[in-house]
C-alpha positions in Angstrom: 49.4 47.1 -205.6 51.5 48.3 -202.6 52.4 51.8 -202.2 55.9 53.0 -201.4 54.7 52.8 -197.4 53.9 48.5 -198.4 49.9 49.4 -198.1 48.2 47.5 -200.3 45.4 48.8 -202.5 42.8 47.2 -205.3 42.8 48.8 -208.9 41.4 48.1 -212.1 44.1 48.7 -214.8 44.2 48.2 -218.7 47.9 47.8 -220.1 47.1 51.6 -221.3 47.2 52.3 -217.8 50.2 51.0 -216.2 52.2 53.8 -218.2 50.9 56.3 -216.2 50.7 55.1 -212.7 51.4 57.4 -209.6 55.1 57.3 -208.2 55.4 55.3 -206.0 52.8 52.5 -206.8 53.8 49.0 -208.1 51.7 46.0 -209.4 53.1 42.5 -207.8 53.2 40.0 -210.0 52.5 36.7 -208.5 54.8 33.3 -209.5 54.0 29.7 -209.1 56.5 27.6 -208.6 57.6 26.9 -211.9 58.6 30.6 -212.1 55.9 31.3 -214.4 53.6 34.7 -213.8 50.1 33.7 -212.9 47.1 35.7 -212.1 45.7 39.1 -214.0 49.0 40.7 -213.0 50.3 38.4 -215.4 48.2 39.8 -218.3 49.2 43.4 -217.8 52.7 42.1 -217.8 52.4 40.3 -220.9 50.4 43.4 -222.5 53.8 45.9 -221.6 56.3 43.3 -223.1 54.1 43.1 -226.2 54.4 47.1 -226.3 57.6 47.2 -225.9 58.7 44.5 -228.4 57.1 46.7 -231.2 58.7 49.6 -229.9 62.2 50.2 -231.5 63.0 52.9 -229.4 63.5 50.5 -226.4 64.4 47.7 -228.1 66.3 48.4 -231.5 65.6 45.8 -234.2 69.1 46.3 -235.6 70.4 43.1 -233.3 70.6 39.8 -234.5 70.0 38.0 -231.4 69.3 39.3 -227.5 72.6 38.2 -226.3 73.8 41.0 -228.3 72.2 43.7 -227.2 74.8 45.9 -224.4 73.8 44.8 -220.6 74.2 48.1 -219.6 71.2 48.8 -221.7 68.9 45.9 -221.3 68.9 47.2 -216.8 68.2 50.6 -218.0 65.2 49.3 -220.0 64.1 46.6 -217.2 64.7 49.5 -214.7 62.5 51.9 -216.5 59.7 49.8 -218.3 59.4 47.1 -215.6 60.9 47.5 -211.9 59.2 51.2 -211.6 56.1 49.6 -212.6 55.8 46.2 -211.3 56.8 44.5 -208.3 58.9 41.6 -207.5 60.9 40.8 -230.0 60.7 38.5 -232.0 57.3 38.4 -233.0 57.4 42.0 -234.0 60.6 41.4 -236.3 58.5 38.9 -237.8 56.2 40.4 -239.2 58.0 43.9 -240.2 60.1 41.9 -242.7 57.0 39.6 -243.9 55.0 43.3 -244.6 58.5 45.1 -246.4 60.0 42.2 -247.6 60.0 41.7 -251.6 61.6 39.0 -253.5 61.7 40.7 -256.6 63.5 43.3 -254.8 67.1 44.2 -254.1 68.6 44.5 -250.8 68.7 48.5 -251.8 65.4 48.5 -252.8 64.5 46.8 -249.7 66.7 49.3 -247.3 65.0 52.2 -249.2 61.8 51.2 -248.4 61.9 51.9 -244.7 59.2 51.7 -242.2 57.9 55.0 -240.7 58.8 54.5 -237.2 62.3 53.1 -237.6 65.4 54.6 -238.5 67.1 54.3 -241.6 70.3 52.7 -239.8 68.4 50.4 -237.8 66.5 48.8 -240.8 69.4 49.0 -242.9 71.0 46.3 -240.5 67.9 44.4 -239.7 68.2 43.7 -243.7 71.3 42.7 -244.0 71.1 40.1 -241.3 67.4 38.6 -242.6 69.7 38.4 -246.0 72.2 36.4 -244.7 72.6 33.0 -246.0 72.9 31.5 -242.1 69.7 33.4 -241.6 67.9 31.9 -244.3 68.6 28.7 -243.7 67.6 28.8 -240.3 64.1 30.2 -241.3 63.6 27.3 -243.9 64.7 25.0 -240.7 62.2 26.3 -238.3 59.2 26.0 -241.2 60.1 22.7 -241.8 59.8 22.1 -238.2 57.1 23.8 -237.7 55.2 22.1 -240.6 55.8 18.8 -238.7 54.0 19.8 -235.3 50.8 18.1 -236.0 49.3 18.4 -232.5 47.8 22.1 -232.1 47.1 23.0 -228.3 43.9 24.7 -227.2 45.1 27.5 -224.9 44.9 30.4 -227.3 46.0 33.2 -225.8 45.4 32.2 -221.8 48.9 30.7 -220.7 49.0 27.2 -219.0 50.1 28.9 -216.2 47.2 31.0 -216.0 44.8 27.6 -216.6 46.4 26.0 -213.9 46.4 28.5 -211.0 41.9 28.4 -212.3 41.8 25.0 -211.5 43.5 25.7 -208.0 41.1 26.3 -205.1 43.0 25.7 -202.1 46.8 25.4 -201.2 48.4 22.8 -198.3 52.2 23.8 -197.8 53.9 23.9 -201.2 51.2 22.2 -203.0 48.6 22.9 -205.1 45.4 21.4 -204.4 42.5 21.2 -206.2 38.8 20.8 -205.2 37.6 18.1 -207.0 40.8 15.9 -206.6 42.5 16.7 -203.8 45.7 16.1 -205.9 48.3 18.8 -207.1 47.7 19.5 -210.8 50.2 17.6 -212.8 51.4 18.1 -216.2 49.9 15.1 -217.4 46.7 16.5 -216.5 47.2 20.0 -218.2 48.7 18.4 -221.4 45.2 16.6 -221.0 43.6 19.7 -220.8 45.2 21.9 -223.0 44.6 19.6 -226.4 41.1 18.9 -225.7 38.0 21.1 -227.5 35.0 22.6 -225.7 33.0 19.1 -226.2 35.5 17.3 -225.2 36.9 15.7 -227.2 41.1 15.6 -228.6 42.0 17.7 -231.1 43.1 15.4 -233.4 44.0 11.2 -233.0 47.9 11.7 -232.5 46.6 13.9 -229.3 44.6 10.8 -228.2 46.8 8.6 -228.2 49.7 9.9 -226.5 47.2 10.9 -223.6 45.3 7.3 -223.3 49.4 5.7 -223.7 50.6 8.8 -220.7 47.4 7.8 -218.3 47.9 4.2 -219.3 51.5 4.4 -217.9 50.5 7.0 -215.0 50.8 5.0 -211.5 48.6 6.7 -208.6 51.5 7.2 -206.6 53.4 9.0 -208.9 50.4 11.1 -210.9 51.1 14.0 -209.3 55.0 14.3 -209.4 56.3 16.5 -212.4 60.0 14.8 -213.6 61.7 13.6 -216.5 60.9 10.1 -215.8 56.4 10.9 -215.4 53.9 9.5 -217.7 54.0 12.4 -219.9 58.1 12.2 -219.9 58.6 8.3 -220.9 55.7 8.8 -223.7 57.3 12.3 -225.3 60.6 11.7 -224.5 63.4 14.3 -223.2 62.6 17.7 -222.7 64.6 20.4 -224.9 66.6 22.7 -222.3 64.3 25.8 -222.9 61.0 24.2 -222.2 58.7 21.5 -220.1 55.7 20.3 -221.8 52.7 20.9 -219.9 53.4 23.5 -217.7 53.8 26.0 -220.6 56.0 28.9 -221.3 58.6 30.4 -219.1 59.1 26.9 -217.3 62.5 24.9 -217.3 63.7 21.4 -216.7 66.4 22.5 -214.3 63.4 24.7 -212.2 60.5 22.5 -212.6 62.6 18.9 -212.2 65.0 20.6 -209.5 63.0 18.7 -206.0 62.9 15.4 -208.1 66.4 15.0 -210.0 68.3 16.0 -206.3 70.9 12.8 -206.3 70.7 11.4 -202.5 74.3 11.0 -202.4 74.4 14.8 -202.6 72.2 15.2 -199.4 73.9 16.4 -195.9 73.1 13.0 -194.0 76.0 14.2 -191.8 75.6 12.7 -187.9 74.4 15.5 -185.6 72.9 15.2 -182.1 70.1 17.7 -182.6 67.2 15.6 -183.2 65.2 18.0 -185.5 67.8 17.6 -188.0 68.0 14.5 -188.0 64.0 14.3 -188.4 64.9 16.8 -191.3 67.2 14.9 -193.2 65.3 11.7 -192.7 62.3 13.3 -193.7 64.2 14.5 -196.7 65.6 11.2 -197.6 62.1 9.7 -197.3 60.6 12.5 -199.6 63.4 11.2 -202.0 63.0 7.7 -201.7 59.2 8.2 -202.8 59.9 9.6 -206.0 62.6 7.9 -207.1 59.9 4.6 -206.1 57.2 6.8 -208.3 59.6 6.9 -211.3 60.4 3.5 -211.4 56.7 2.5 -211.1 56.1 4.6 -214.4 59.0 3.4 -215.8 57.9 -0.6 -215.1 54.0 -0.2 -216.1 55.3 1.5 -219.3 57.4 -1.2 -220.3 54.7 -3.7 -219.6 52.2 -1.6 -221.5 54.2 -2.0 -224.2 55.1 -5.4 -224.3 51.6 -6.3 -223.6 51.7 -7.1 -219.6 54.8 -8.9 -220.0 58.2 -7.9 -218.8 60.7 -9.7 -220.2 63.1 -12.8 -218.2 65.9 -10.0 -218.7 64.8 -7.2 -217.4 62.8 -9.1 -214.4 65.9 -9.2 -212.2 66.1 -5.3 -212.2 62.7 -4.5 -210.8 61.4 -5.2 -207.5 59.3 -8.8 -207.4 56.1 -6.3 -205.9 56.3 -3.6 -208.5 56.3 -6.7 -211.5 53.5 -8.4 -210.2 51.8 -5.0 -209.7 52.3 -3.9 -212.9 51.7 -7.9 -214.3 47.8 -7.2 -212.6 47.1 -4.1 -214.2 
């Protein structure tokens, strides 16, 4: 933690403890570069948004949504709870209305029945949204949705994030290494990872067959490059805006895609004299060039996967003669 003169010191902290730490003193969080917090700062971050998401002093349940809460009063709380600590609600809700919430009651009944450590106005409109046919149906949606994910993951509580940064053990530039490969950690390796048991073994068969079709369809040359066109992309389709399977929570397409979706024709490939731009831009261009070849490669030994090592006479003339054959071998 650095101090207000940047010296840093070691502590040991529980989440109890970050409440009450001298002025002054801040714990930095570290990111990777999906944006995601990594390391046991993470954990202590994670413990004081759980605290404060059942705290309805700081966060009022009487809002439908986030968006709605005042700006001015979400800084004062980030200001307070989490920049004077730390450098750089929905779960909660949840489970109030599944403990006070009674069928066989009326929305009176229900408002009367008010939880010790909330205010009467608070739960009053916290009812009357839950009770609101909109609501409803979305709750019905989302547990008919959720009844239909039939691939549990094996994190438990550790984020993917956190998994990810343990299997790191060394770092060269801007990526991450690891000791037994030598290859940055992709997401087709932590989807791997994360819906495997302690022997082994998948979770269930749906799990084992998406990962055997994603490493059947993984090229060497692209294995380590995370974008919408991977191994792990082509067999699970698009990505929702909001999320990026196998890197876990917190990451986005438009963050964890950005360096691989960059169109050349947007690049500055302006003439200039100076020589180590031009090494720049061509090195840029080159950098480009490889994963655009990378995606392509998936995209080819996925189709002949699925067509059983064929590609058809239609789609021949639109890959490369090399990357056919290639894929033809395999």
């Amino acid at each position: 933690m650095p101090d207000e003169y940047e010296n840093s010191i070691h502590l040991h902290l529980l989440v109890k403890d970050v409440h009450n730490l001298p002025e002054g003193l801040r714990i930095v969080v570290n990111f990777d570069r999906q944006h995601v917090a990594i390391g046991e700062a993470a954990v202590l971050l994670a413990g004081i948004c759980g605290q404060l998401a059942t705290d309805c002093v700081a966060f009022p349940i009487s809002f439908d949504k986030w968006s709605d809460i005042p700006e001015s009063f979400s800084e004062n709380q980030w200001n307070i709870f989490f920049q004077a600590r730390f450098y750089f609600k929905k779960e909660h809700r949840i489970k109030l209305w599944n403990e006070f919430y009674d069928p066989r009651l009326s929305k009176t009944e229900i408002i009367n029945n008010t939880p010790e450590d909330i205010a009467l106005d608070q739960w009053a409109l916290f009812v009357e949204y839950r009770l609101k046919p909109e609501t409803q149906n979305i709750c019905k949606r989302n547990q008919e949705i959720r009844q239909k994910q039939i691939i549990p993951h094996t994190s438990c509580a550790k984020s993917i994030a956190r998994r990810r940064t343990e299997l790191v053990r060394f770092y060269v530039g801007n990526h991450e290494l690891t000791e037994e490969t030598g290859k940055e950690v992709s997401r087709v390796q932590m989807w791997d990872i994360t819906h495997k048991k302690t022997d082994g073994s998948y979770v269930n068969e749906k799990a084992k067959e998406i990962a055997i079709e994603a490493y059947s369809s993984q090229q060497a040359v692209e294995s380590t490059v995370n974008s919408p066109l991977d191994a792990l992309g082509v067999v699970l389709g698009k990505e929702h805006p909001g999320r990026v399977r196998g890197l876990g929570m917190g990451a986005v397409p438009t963050v964890a895609f950005k360096n691989n979706t960059t169109r050349i024709s947007q690049m500055n490939l302006g003439s200039s004299n100076d020589a180590s731009t031009s090494s720049t831009c061509g090195s840029n261009v080159q950098k480009e060039m490889d994963t655009v070849k990378a995606q392509l490669q998936a995209l080819v030994s996925y189709i002949a996967f699925k067509e059983g090592g064929k590609i058809s006479v239609e789609l021949a003339g639109m890959f490369p003669t090399q990357q056919i054959s290639q894929s033809s071998a395999s």
